[in-house]
C-alpha positions as CSV (number, residue, x, y, z in Angstrom):
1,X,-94.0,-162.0,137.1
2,X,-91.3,-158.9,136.8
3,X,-92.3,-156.4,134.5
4,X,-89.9,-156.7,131.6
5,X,-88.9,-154.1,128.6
6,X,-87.9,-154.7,125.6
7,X,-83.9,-155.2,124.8
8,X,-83.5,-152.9,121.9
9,X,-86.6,-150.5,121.1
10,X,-84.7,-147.8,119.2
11,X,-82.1,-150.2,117.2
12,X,-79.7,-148.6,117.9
13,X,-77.3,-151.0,120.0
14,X,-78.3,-153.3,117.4
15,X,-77.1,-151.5,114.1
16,X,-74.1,-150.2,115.8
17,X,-73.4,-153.9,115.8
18,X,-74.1,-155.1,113.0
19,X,-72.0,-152.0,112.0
20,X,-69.1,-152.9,114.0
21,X,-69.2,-156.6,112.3
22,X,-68.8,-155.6,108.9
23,X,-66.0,-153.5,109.7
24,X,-64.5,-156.8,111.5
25,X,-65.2,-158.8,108.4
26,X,-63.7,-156.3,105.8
27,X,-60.7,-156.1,108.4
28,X,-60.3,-159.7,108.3
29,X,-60.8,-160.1,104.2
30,X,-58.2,-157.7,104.0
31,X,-54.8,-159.7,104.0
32,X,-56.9,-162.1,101.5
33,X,-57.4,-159.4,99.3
34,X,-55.1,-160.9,96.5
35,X,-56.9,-164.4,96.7
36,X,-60.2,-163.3,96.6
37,X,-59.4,-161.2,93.1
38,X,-57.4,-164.1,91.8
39,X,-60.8,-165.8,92.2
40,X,-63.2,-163.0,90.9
41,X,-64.7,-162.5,94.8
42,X,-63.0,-159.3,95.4
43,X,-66.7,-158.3,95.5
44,X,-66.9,-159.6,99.0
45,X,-64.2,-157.0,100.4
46,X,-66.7,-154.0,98.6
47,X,-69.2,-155.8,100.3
48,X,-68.1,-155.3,103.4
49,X,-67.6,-151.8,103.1
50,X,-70.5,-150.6,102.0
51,X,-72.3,-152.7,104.7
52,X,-70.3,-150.9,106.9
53,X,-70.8,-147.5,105.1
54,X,-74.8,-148.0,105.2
55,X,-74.8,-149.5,108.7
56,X,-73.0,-145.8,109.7
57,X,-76.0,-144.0,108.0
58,X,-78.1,-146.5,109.9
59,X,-77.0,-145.8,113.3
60,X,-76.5,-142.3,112.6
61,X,-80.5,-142.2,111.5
62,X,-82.0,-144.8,114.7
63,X,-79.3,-141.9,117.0
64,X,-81.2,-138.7,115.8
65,X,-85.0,-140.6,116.0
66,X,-84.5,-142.2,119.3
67,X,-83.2,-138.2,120.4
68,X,-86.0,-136.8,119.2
69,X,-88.1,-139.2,120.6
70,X,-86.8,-138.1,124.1
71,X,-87.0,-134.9,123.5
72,X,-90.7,-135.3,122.5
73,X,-91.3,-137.1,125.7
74,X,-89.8,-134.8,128.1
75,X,-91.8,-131.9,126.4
76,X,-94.8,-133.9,126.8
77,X,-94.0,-134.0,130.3
């Protein structure tokens, strides 16, 4: 059997996705914008963009630990 490593060890592919889809779903609420207040779910487009605003913190903080983590290992030899 081939020796296999995991996809995503750091997370950082994976919440620079996540990231990247709530920037796509504010983008797309957008042009709704006066429906969803007509119906008290303008919520949904702050929703949005604070995932998006705490999934840039996110990726920012899984960037710095999976750098350090490298530069731990190539000190360690």
């Amino acid at each position: 059997m081939a020796d296999v490593d995991p996809l995503d060890v750091d997370g950082v592919r994976t919440v620079a996705v996540g990231t990247v889809l709530w920037l796509v779903a504010f983008v797309l609420l957008l042009p709704f914008s006066g429906r969803l207040a007509e119906n008290d779910r303008s919520w949904w487009l702050w929703t949005c963009l604070a995932g998006f605003g705490l999934g840039v913190l996110g990726w920012d903080y899984c960037r710095r630990r999976r750098n350090r983590r490298q530069q731990r290992d190539a000190a360690q030899g």
